[in-house]
FITI-63198 format. One record per residue (C-alpha): x, y, z. Coordinates in steps of 0.5 Angstrom, whole numbers, padded with zeros to 4 digits, always signed. Layout:
XYZ...
//
This chain:
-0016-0075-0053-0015-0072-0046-0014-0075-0040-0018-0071-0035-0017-0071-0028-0023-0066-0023-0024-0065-0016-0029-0061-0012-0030-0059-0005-0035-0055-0002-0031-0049+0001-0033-0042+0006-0038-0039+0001-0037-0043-0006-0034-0050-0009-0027-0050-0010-0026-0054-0017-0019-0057-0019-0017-0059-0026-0012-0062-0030-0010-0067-0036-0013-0062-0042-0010-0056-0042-0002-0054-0044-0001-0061-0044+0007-0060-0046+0007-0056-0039+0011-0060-0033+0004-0059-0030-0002-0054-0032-0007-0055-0027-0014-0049-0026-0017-0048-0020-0024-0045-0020-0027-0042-0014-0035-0040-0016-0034-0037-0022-0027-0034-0022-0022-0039-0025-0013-0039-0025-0010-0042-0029-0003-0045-0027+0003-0048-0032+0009-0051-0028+0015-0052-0032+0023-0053-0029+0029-0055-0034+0032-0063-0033+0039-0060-0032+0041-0055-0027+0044-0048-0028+0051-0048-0028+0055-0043-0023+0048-0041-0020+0049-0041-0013+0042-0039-0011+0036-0043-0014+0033-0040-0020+0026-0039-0018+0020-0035-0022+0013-0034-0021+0009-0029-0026+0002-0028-0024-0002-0024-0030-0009-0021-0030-0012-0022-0037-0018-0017-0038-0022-0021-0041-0023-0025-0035-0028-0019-0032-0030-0018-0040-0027-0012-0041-0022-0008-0045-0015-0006-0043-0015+0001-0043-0009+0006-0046-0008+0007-0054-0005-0001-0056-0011-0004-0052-0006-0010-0049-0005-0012-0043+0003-0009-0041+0008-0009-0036+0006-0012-0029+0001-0007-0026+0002-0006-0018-0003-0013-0016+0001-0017-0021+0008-0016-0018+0005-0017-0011+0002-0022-0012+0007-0026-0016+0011-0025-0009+0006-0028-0004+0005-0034-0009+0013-0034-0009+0015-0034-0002+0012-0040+0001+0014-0044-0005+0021-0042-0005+0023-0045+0001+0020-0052+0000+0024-0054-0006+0030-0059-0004+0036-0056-0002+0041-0056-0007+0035-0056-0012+0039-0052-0018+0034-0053-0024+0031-0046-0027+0023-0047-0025+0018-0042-0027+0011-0041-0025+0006-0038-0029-0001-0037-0026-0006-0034-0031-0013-0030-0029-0018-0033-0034-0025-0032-0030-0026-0027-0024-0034-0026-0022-0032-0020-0019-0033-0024-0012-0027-0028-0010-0020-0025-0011-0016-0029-0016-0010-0028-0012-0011-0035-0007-0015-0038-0013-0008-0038-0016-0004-0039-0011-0007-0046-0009-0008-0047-0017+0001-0046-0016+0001-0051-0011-0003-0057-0015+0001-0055-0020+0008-0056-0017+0006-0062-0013+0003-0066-0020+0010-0063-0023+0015-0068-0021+0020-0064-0019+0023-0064-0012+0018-0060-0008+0015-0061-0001+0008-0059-0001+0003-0058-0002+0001-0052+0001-0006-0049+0003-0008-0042+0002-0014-0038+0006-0016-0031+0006-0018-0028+0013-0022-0023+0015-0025-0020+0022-0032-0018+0024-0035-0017+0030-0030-0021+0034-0032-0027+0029-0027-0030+0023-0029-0030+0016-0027-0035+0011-0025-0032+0004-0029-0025+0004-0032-0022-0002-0027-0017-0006-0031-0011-0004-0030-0012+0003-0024-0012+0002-0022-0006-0002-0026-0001+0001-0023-0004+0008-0022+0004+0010-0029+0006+0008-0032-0001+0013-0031+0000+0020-0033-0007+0021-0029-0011+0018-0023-0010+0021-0017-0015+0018-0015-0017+0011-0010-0022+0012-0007-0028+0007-0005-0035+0010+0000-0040+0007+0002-0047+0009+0004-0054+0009-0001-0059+0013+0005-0058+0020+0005-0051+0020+0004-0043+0018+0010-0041+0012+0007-0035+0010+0003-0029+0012+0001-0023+0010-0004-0017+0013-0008-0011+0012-0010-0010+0020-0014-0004+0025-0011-0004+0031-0012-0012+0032-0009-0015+0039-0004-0019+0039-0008-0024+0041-0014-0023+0035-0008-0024+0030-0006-0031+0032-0012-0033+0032-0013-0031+0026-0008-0034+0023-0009-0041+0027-0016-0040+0024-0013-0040+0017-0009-0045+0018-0015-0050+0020-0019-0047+0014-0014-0049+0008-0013-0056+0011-0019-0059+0006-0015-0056+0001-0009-0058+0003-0013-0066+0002-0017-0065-0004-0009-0063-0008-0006-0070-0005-0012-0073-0007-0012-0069-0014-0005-0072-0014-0006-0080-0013-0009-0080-0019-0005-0076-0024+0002-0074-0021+0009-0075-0025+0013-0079-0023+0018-0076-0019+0024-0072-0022+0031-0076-0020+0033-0071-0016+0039-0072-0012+0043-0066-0007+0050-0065-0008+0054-0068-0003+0059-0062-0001+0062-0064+0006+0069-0066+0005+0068-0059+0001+0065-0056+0007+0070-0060+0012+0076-0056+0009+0073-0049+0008+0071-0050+0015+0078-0051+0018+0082-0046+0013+0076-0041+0015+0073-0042+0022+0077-0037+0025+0078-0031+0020+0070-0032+0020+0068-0032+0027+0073-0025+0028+0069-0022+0022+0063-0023+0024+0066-0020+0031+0067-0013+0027+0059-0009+0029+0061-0004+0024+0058-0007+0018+0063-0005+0012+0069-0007+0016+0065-0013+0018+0064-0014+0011+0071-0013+0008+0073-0018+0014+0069-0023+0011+0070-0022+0004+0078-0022+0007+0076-0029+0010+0073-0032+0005+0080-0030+0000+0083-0034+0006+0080-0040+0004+0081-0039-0004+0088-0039-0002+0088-0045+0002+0084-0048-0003+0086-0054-0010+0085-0053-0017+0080-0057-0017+0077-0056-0010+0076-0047-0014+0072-0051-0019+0067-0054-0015+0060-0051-0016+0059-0052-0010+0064-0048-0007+0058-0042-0005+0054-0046-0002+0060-0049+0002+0062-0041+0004+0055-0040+0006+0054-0045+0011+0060-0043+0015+0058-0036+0015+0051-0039+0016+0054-0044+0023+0058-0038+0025+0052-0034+0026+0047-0039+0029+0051-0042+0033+0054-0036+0037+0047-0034+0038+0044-0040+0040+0049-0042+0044+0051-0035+0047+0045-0031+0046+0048-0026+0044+0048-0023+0037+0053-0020+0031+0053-0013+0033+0053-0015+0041+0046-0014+0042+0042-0019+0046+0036-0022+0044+0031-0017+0045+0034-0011+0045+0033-0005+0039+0039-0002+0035+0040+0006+0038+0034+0010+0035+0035+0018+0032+0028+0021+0030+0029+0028+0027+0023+0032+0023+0022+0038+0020+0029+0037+0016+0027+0040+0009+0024+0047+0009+0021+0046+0002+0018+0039+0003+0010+0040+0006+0013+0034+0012+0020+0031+0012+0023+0026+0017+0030+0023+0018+0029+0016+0021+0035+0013+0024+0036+0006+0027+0043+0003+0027+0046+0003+0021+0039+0002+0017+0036+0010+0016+0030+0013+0011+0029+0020+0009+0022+0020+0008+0018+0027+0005+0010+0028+0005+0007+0031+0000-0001+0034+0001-0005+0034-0006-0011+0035-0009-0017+0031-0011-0014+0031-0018-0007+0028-0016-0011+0022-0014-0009+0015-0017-0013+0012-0021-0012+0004-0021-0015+0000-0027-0017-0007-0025-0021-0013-0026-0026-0011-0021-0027-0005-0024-0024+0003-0024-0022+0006-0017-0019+0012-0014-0013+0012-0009-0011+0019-0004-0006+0016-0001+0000+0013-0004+0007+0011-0001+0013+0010-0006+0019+0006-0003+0026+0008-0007+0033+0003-0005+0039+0006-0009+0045+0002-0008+0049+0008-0004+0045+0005+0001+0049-0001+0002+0055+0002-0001+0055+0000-0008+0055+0002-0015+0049+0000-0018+0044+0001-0024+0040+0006-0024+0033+0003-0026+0025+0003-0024+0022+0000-0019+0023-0007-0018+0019-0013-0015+0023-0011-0007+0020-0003-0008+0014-0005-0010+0013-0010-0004+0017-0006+0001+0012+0000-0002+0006-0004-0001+0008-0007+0007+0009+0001+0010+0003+0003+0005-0001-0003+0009+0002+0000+0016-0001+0006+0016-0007+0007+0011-0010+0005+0018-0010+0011+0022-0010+0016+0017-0017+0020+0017-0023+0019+0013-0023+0024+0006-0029+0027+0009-0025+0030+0014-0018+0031+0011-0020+0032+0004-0013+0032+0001-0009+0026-0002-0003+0025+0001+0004+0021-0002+0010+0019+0002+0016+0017-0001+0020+0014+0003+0028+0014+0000+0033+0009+0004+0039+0013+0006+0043+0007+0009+0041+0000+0009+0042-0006+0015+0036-0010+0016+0029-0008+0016+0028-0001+0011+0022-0003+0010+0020-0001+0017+0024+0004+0018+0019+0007+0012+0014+0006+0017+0016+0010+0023+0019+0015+0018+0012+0016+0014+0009+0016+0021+0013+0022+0023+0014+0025+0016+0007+0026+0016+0006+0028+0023+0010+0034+0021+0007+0035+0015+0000+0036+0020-0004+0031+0018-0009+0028+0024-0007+0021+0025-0011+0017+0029-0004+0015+0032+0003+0014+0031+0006+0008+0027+0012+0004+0029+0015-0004+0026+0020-0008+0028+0023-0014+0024+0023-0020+0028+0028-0026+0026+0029-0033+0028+0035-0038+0029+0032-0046+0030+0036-0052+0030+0032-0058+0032+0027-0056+0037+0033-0051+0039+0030-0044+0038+0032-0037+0038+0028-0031+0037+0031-0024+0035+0028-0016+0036+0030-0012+0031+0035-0016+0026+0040-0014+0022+0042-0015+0014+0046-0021+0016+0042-0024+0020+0036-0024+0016+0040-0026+0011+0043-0032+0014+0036-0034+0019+0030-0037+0018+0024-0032+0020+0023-0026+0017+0017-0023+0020+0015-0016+0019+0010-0013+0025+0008-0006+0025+0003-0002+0030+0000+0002+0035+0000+0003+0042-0007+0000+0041-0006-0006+0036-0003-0009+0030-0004-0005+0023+0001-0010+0019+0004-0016+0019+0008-0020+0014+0012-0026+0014+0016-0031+0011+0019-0037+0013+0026-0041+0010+0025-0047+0014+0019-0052+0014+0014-0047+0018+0014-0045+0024+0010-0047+0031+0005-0043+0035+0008-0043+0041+0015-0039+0037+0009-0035+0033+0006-0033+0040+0013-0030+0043+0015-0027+0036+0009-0023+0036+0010-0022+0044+0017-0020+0043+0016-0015+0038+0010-0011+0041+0015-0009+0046+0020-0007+0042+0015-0003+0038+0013+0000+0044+0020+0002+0045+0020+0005+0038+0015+0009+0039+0017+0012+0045+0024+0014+0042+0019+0017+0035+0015+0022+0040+0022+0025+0043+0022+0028+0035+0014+0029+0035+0010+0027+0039+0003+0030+0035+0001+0032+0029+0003+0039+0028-0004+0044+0027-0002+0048+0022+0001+0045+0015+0007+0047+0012+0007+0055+0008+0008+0051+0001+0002+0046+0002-0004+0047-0001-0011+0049+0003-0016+0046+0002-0024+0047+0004-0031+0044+0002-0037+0046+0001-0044+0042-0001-0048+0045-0007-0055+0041-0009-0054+0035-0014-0059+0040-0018-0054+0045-0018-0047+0041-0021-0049+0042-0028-0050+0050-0027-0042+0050-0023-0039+0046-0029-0043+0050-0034-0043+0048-0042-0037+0044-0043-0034+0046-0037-0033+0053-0039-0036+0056-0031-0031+0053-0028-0025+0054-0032-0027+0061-0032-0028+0061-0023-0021+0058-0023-0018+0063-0028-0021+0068-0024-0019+0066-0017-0013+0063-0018-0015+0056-0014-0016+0049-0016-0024+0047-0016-0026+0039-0016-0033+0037-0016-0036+0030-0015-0042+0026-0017-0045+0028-0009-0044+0036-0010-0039+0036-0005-0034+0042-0008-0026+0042-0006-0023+0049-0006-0015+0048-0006-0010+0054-0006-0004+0055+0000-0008+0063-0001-0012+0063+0003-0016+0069-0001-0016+0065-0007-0020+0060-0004-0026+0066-0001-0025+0069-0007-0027+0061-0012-0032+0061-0005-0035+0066-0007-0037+0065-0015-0039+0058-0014-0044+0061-0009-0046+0067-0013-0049+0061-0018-0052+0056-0013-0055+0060-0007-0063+0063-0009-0063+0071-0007-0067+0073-0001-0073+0077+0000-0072+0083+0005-0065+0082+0004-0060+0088+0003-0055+0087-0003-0049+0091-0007-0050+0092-0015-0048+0094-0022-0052+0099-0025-0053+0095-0033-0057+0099-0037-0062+0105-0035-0069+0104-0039-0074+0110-0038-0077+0107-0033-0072+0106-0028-0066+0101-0028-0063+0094-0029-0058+0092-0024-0054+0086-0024-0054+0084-0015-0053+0077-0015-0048+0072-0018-0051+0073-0026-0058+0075-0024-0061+0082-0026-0067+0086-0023-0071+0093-0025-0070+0098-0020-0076+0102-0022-0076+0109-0023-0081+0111-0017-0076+0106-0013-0070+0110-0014-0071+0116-0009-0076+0120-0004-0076+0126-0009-0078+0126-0015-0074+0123-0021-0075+0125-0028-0071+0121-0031-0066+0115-0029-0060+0118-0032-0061+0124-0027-0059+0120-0021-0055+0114-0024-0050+0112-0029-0048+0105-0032-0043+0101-0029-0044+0105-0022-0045+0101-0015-0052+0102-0012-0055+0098-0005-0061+0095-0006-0066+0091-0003-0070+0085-0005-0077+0087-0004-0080+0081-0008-0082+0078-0015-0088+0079-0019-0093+0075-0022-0088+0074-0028-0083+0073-0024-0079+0078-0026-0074+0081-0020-0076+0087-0016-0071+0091-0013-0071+0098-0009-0065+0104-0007-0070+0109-0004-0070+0104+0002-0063+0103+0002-0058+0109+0005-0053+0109-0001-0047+0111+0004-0048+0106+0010-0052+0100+0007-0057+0101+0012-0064+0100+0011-0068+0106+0012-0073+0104+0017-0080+0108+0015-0083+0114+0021-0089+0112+0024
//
């Protein structure tokens, strides 16, 4: 009934099983990837006839954790797995962005890839197993895809590369200072098409190395896939791409000229409405016939694209006049907005970012729901992209997959030189909105957030730039670009994200639209961009060169103290009704751990002595000899209940009261009156005795008997 295929490899740590020929068979290709006991599946289908009007290639890939894979259920009230969590949409962009560019140009069919998480043992992240499980099945398919690809996952510990870490490892990255570097690798059997990374402080040098590293490791599988695929690949698809260039030879001489003065223009709305004017210059001097050819986009696209290209590499000089190397004019500001905790205004060239930081409290916290089990995150960077920041008009709606991914880029960039929770028990939120946008915002985000939270006085261990790299290749013909624009990254091959310290590398991010790349170019981008993002970072210190030592007046002030474990349960109290009843009293919020470590949070500063106060009354033991300020409670015959310590009761016996003679209690004291103790000890039963006659009642001094 099934004619089944299997391979098998020994690989890093595990055995990376593929299989194919049982499952979702009406599929193009389904193909499940095993990697000890974590299990994607993969079904790829594309339509037999192309979309029509499309000028882009429609492309989907959705990656879906199921909760069964780890045996657990879905939390919330319908208990089904619901829109795409944050590891989902992450996920489903670096399985796309390797992919995408080795389709056959001109390929227009809609294709979607649907990876599925059936098994996670809790070991090894599902998200290279589904990519790998993506490229099998894109390779069996038929459809006009120049794979395959490889994928490793790296890490850095000791100055040695680690093949494929544990899920753990990589999850408490910030908590492990020994492991260093958490990076993806993508691609073909040639060259490097895809990277992303999670890095602390990393030289140049060591993160070249550890791309060549994933780069030799994912061969083996590259092997078994086309082994996998000599025994059960389709036959290929009978795809062949338009020929448009009688098309592109007219659009080139009606439109060369107009096209290369547009592209002349620096500012980028003039330089836009020229090439929209230029592009209807065309049209004009276009047939019927010729205005109907689907193809016409794609021609327009590659004058734009020869126009560009060709200057830069022949010149060496760039859309906005720049040279290779140079960075667009910076402006950094901080300290703009008077209610905000921490604010920074970032501005380079045409690309700016408004970026707040705001201070919380454990209780503000992310709590993350994944397969590997229930986290807490305290620090989070939203990035928002609102069309007037390329001066449209536009719907209005939630996160996308760009403002997740850009989000999770700047997120990785500065999680690395953020201070331990032991030291700066805040949780922090960064909120990035792009103001102005013309090629890399996402960094802009990183340099605004590095100054936003400066400002807001929280210790960084560094400042943290980026810098997007670009890249012109025609044949072994290449050019490198610092800090591109929208245009340029549109129209290029590279877009290849870098940001850090003065110290090393905290990020980096790229992707190819060419075949991949060489080292030798990877080495001079990384060169090129540690040397503008040296130059970014001096112009952020002319705004703040440090953190500031105090926080904002509308921040919250949070201070810790350590109870012993034994003494949690007297803190929270029955049903929490203690600590419901300290932060009602003393106005501050009050959090406490498994561990005993108490956060106090309040931007008054009495507040916080006065919840300090209380949760020490209930843990701390009173001490013999010492000297205290109590309540009268009740007044017996034989002397007098005092309340000294926290909720804790004494008798001051009638013969303790005074020097002189006492003849009742009441002569002396009343109920609800403050008298001055001391503890002189316990008796056999354990019961409190206390003394005032030793006390002076005025000045609180211990009266020291006569020899």
């Amino acid at each position: 009934m099934f004619n089944e295929v299997k391979k098998s490899i020994e690989w890093g740590h595990d055995t990376l099983t593929l299989e194919t020929g049982k499952i979702a068979r009406q599929a193009d290709a389904c193909v499940v990837a095993t990697y000890g006991e974590t299990s994607v599946m993969c079904a790829v289908v594309y339509e037999k006839k192309p979309k029509e009007g499309f000028d882009f290639f429609p492309l989907t890939v959705h990656y879906q954790e199921k909760y069964y894979a780890a045996g657990k259920i879905p939390g919330g009230f319908f208990k089904r797995e619901a829109r795409p969590t944050e590891k989902e949409t992450l996920t489903s962009r670096l399985i796309d962005r390797p992919i995408r560019p080795l389709f056959v140009p001109g390929f227009k069919h809609e294709t979607q890839v649907i990876c599925t998480v059936l098994s996670h043992d809790l070991e090894n992240d599902p998200d290279v197993v589904a990519m790998i499980a993506a490229s099998a099945a894109l390779t069996l398919s038929g459809a006009p895809f120049l794979g395959p690809i490889g994928c490793a996952r790296v890490g850095f510990v000791d100055g040695d590369y680690i093949l494929n870490p544990a899920v753990d490892d990589m999850h408490k990255l910030r908590e492990n200072p020994e492991q260093r570097l958490d990076l993806i690798v993508a691609g073909t059997k040639d060259a490097v098409m895809m990277v992303e990374s999670e890095a602390y402080e990393l030289s140049e040098a060591e993160m070249l190395g550890a791309v060549k590293f994933g780069h030799d490791q994912m061969q083996p599988v590259i092997d078994m896939i086309i082994d996998l695929a000599s025994d059960a690949a389709k036959e290929a698809f009978d795809f062949q791409a338009p020929d448009y260039s009688e098309l592109y030879s007219k659009v080139q001489s009606l439109g060369e000229a107009a096209m290369r003065a547009a592209f002349a223009i620096t500012d980028k709305q003039e330089r836009t409405t020229a090439i929209s004017a230029a592009r209807e210059t065309v049209k004009e001097g276009l047939s019927e016939e010729e205005l109907a050819d689907k193809n016409l986009g794609s021609a327009m696209k590659k004058l734009e694209s020869s126009v560009v290209r060709g200057d830069i590499l022949k010149t060496g000089k760039r859309i906005d006049g720049r040279d290779l190397s140079t960075v667009r004019p910076i402006v950094s500001e901080a300290g703009l907005l008077p209610r905000t905790h921490g604010s920074a205004l970032f501005t380079r060239g045409e690309t700016q970012g408004l970026v707040v930081t705001t201070l919380g409290t454990g209780d503000d916290e992310q709590i993350i729901d994944a397969l590997h089990g229930e986290s807490r995150s305290n620090f989070m960077l939203h990035y928002n992209f609102p069309p007037y920041s390329v001066g449209e008009a536009g719907r209005m709606m939630g996160p996308g997959r760009r403002e997740i991914g850009h989000g999770k880029l700047a997120w990785r960039a500065l999680q690395a030189v953020l201070p331990p929770a032991t030291d700066f028990p805040y949780t922090i939120r960064v909120v990035s909105e792009i103001t102005e946008s013309n090629g890399s915002s996402s960094m802009a985000s990183v340099c605004g957030g590095s100054l936003s939270m400066m400002d807001a006085g929280v210790p960084l261990k560094a400042p943290v730039a980026g810098v997007a790299m670009g890249l012109i290749l025609e044949g072994e013909d290449f050019a490198v670009l610092t800090d591109i624009l929208g245009d340029e990254d549109h129209l290029g091959d590279m877009d290849f994200k870098v940001a850090g310290t003065e110290n090393g590398i905290t990020s980096l991010q790229m992707d190819i639209k060419v075949a991949g790349i060489t080292p030798t170019i990877m080495e001079q981008a990384l060169a090129q961009a540690k040397d503008g993002r040296l130059h970014i970072l001096g112009e952020m210190g002319k705004a703040l060169a440090e953190g500031r030592n105090e926080f904002s007046a509308h921040a919250p002030r949070i201070e810790t103290m350590t109870v012993p474990s034994d003494k949690i349960r007297e803190v929270i109290g029955s049903g929490g009704k203690v600590i419901r009843e300290i932060v009602e009293v003393s106005g501050a919020k009050v959090d406490i751990n498994d561990d005993g470590v108490i956060k106090i949070a309040s931007p008054n500063a009495e507040a916080i002595e006065k919840a300090r106060g209380m949760i020490h009354a209930i843990v701390a033991e009173p001490e013999v000899g010492a000297i205290y300020t109590g309540k009268v409670v009740k007044i017996m015959d034989f002397g007098a209940f005092v309340n000294f310590f926290g909720k804790r009761d004494g008798l001051v016996h009638v013969s303790q009261m005074s020097n002189e003679r006492v003849g009742h209690p009441k002569d002396l004291i009343q109920e609800g009156q403050d008298v001055k103790v001391k503890l002189m000890g316990f008796d056999d039963r354990g019961k409190v005795r206390l003394s005032m006659k030793v006390v002076d009642q005025t000045t609180g001094e211990e009266i020291k008997e006569e020899a």
